[in-house]
C-alpha positions as CSV (number, residue, x, y, z in Angstrom):
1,X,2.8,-8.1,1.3
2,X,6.2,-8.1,2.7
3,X,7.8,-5.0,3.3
4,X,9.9,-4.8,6.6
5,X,10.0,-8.8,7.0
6,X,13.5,-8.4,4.8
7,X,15.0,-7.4,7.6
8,X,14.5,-10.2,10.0
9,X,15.6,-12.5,7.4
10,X,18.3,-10.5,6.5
11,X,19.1,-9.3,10.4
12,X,19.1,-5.4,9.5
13,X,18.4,-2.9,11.6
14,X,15.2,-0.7,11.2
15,X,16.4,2.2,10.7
16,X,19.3,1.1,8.1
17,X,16.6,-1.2,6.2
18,X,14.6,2.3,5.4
19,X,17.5,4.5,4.5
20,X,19.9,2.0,2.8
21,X,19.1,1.1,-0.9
22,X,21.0,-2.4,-1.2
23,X,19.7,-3.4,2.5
24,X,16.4,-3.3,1.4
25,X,17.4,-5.0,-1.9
26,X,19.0,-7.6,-0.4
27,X,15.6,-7.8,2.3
28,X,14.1,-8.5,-1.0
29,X,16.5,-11.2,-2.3
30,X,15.6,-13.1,1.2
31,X,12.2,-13.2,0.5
32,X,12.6,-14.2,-2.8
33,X,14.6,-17.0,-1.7
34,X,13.2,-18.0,0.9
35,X,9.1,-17.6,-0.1
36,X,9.2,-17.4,-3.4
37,X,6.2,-15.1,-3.5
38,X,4.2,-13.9,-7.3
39,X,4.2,-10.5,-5.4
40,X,7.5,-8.5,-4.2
41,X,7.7,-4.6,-3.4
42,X,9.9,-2.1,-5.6
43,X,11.1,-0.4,-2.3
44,X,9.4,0.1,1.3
45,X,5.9,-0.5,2.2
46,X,6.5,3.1,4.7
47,X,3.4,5.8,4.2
48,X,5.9,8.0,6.2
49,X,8.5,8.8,3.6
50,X,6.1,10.5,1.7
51,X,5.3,12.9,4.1
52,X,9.4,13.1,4.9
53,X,9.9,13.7,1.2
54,X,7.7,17.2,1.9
55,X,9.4,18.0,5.0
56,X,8.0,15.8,7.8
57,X,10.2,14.8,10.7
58,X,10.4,11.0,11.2
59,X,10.3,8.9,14.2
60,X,12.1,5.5,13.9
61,X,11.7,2.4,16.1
62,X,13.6,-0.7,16.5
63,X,10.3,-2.9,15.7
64,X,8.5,-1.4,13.2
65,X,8.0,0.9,10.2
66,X,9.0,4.8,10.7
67,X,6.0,6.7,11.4
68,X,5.2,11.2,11.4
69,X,7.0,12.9,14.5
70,X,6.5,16.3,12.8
71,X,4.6,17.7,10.0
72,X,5.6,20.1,7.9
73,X,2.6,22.2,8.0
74,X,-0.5,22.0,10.3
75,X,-3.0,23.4,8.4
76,X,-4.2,24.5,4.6
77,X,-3.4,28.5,5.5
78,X,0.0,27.0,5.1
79,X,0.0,24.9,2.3
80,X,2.1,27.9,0.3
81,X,5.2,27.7,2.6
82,X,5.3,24.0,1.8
83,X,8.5,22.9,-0.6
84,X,7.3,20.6,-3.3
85,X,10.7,19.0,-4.3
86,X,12.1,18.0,-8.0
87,X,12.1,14.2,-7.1
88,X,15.5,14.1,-8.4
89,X,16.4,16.4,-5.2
90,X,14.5,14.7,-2.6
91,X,16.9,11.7,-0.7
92,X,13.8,9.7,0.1
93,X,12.1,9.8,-3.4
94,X,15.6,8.8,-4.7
95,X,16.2,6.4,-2.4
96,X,12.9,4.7,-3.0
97,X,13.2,5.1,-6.9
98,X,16.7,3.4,-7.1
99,X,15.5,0.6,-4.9
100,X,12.3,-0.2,-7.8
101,X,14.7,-0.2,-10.3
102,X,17.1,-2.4,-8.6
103,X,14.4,-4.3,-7.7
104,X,12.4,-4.5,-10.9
105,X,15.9,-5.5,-12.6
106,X,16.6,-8.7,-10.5
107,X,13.2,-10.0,-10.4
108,X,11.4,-10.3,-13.8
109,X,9.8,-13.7,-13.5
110,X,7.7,-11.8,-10.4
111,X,4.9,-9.1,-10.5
112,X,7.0,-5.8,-9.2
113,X,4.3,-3.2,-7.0
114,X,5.2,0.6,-5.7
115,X,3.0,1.6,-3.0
116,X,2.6,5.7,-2.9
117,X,-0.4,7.7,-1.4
118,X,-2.6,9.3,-3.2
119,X,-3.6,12.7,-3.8
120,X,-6.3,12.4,-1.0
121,X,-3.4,10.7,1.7
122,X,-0.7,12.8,1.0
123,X,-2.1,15.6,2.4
124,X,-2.5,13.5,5.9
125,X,1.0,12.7,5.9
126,X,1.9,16.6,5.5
127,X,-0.7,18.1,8.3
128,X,-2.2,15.2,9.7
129,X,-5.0,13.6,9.7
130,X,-7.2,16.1,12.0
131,X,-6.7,19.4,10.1
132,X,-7.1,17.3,6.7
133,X,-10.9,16.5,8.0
134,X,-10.9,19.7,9.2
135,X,-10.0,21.5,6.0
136,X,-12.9,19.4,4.1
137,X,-15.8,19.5,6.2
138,X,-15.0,23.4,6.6
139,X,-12.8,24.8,3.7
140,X,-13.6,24.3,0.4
141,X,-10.7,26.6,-1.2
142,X,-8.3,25.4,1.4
143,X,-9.1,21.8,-0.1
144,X,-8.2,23.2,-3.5
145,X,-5.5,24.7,-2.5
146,X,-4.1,21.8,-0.9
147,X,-5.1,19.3,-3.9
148,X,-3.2,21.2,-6.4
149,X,-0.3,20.6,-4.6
150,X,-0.9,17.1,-4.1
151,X,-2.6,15.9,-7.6
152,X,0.4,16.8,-9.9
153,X,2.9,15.5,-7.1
154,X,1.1,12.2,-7.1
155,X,1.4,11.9,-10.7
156,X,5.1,12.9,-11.0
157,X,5.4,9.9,-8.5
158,X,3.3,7.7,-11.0
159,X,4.7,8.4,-14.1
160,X,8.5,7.7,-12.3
161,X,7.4,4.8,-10.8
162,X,6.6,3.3,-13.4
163,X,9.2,4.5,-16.0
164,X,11.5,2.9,-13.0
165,X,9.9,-0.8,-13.6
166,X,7.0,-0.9,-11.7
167,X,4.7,-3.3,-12.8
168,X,1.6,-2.0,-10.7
169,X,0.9,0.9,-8.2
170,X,-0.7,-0.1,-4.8
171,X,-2.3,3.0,-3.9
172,X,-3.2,3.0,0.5
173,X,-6.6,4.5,1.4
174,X,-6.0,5.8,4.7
175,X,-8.5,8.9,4.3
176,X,-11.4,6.5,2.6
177,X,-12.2,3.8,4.8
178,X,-14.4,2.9,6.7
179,X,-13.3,4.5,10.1
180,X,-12.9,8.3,8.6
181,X,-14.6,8.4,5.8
182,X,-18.2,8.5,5.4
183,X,-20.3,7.2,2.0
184,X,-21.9,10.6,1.7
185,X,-18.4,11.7,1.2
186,X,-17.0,9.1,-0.9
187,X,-19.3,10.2,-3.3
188,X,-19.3,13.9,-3.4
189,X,-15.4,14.5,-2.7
190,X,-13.6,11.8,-2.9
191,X,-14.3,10.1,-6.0
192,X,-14.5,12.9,-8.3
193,X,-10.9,13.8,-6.7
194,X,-9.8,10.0,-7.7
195,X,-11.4,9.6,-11.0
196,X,-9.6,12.5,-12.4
197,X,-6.5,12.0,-11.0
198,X,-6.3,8.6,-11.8
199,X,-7.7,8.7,-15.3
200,X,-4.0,10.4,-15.8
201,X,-2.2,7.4,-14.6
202,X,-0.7,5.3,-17.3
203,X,-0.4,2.3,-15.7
204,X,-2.5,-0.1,-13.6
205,X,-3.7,0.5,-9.8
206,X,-4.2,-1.4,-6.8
207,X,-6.7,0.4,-4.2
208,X,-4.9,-1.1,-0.9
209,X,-7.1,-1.1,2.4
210,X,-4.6,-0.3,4.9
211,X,-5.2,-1.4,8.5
212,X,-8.6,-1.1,8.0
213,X,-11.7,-1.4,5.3
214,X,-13.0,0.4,2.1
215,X,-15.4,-2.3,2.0
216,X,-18.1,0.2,2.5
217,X,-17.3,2.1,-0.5
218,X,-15.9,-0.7,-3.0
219,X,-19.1,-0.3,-5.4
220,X,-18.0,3.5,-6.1
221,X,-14.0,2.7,-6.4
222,X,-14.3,0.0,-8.6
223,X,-15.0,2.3,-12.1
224,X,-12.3,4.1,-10.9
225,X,-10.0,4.6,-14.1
226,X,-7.4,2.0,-14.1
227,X,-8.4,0.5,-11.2
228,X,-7.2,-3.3,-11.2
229,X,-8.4,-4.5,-7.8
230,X,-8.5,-4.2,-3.9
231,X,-6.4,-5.3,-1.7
232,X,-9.6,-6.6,1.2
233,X,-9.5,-6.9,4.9
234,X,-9.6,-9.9,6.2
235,X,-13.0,-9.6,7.9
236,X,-14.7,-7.7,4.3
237,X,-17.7,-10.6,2.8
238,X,-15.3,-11.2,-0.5
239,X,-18.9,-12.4,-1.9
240,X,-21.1,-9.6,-1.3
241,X,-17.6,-7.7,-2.5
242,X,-17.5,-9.4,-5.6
243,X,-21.4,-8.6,-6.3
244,X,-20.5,-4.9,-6.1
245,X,-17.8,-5.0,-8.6
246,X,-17.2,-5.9,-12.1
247,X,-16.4,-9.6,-12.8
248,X,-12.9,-9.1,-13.9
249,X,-11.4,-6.8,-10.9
250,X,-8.9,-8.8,-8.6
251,X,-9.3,-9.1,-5.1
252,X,-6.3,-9.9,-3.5
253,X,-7.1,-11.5,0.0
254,X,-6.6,-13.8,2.5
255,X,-4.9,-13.9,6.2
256,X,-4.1,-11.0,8.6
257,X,-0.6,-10.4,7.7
258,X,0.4,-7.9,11.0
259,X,-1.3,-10.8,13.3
260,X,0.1,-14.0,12.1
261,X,2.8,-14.3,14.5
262,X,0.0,-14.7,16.7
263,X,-0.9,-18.1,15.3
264,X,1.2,-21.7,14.9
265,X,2.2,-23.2,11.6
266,X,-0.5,-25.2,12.1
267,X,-3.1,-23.1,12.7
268,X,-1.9,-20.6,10.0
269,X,-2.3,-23.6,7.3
270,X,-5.4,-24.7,8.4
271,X,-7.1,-21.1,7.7
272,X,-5.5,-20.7,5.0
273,X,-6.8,-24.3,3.7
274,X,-10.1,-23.0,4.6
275,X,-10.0,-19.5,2.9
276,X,-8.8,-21.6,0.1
277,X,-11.7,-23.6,-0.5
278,X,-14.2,-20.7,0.4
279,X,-13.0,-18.9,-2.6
280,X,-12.2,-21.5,-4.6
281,X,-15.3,-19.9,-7.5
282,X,-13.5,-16.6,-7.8
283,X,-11.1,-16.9,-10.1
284,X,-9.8,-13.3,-9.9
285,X,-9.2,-14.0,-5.7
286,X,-5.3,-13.8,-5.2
287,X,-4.1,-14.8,-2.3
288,X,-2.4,-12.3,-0.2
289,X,-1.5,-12.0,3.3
290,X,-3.8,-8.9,3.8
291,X,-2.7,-5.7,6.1
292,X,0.1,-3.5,6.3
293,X,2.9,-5.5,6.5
294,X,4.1,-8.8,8.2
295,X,5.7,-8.5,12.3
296,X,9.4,-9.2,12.5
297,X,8.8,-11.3,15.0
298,X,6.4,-13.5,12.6
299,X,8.2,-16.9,12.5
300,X,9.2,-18.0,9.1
301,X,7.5,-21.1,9.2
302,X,4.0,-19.2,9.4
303,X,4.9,-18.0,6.1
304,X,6.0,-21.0,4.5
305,X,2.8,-22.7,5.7
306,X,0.5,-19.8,3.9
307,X,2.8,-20.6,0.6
308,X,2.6,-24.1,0.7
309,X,-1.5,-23.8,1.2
310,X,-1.3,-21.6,-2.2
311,X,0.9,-24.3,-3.9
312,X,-1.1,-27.2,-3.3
313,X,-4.5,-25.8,-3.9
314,X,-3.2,-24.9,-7.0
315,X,-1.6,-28.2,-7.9
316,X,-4.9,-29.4,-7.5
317,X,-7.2,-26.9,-9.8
């Protein structure tokens, strides 16, 4: 997915990329040109501007996505000094929301995705993820407290989303993978939280992985309502994967998107030739350059030699 790689086609600054709606359109435009990909984002790939739009401080670098400085709150005892903003009156929310549109408007021929978090993530992006744990291992009301603030926002954020021409919703799992969560909780906490939230979602959802896995719990995700697909690491057994799930859910997969700068042209076609023909049965397999987003310093080739792999194996289906 290609989120921040606008700007080094584009030769925007960070910073500017994030806050200015027609530099990230234009980011957009130069993907589209130059990739052509089935796949484009309705505004930034940046967990961070969730938190921001309930009050976080953010810290921007030269190289990569914003991340938390500051949360607004460090703990559930404080949930009820947190401002929930009208999303009309919060800069980010609006920022990202005419960015989709303007987005969704120039590029109708492609599929159009919004990433938010979910009702589970946005509380890590307002107290971190410590007290979050915290608050669920230990306080059962705090977690309700918490949830009702984050369950309707999440769905105000839906339903705009996708009044504003998103296609699909790629939902990060930050608090259920495999490093945080474990299956115990999945089951008990989690997943009730998800399937009633999401059975309110009118509109089609893409469970991302993040920078990690939710491999281990794809088997309990996958009756999720509206649930599409996954997004897969590229380490996760996409055929033990796809015996866990239902025949028709999409797996989008492939290479390491953060990590192919690390590799030659080359290289980079050659494992995707091979990833390719190792999934060449699965018919609902997209190919995806997997992560959180793609290095600036990624050369341009790298990507071109990942589309051309697509292209041809598909010429020759």
């Amino acid at each position: 997915m290609l989120s921040l790689y606008g700007a080094a086609l584009t030769g925007c600054p960070v910073k500017r990329y994030y806050d200015d709606v027609e530099a990230f359109v234009r980011g957009q435009e130069a993907i589209r040109e130059t990739l052509d990909p089935d796949v484009i984002l309705g505004s930034p790939f940046f967990f961070a501007g969730y938190g921001e739009a309930l009050g976080a401080e953010l810290n921007f670098t030269e190289n990569y996505p914003p991340n938390i400085r500051r949360t607004p709150i460090s703990s559930a005892a404080e949930i009820d000094s947190l401002h929930v903003p009208n999303l009309d009156e919060s800069p980010r929310i609006s920022c990202m929301r005419e960015t989709l549109r303007r987005v969704s408007a120039a590029n109708r021929d492609a599929v159009v995705v919004q990433t938010l978090l979910g009702p589970l993530d946005l509380p890590i992006a307002i107290m971190g993820l410590e007290a979050w744990m915290m608050t669920v291992l230990t306080d059962e009301e705090g977690v309700k407290r918490v949830l009702d603030v984050t369950v309707p926002f999440f769905l105000r954020l839906c339903e705009a989303f996708l009044a504003d021409g998103a296609d699909a919703l790629f939902m990060p799992m930050s608090f259920l993978t495999k490093d945080i969560a474990t299956p115990h909780l999945a089951k008990t906490f989690a997943v009730p939280v998800l399937e009633d939230a999401l059975a309110k979602v009118e509109g089609p959802v893409i469970l991302h992985h993040t920078g990690s896995s939710i491999f281990t719990f794809i088997d309990v995700l996958d009756p999720l309502p509206n649930v599409l697909g996954f997004t897969m690491d590229e380490d996760d057994d996409l055929i033990e994967a796809r015996r866990r799930i239902r025949p028709e859910s999409i797996l989008f997969a492939g290479l390491d998107g953060p990590t192919l700068y690390t590799y030659s042209a080359e290289s980079v076609r050659r494992r995707a030739d091979a990833f390719l023909a190792a999934t060449a049965g699965d018919k609902k397999v997209v190919p995806f350059l997997v992560g959180t987003d793609v290095a600036l310093e990624t050369p341009v080739e790298n990507l071109l030699a990942f589309r051309d792999a697509v292209r041809a194996f598909r010429e020759e289906e």
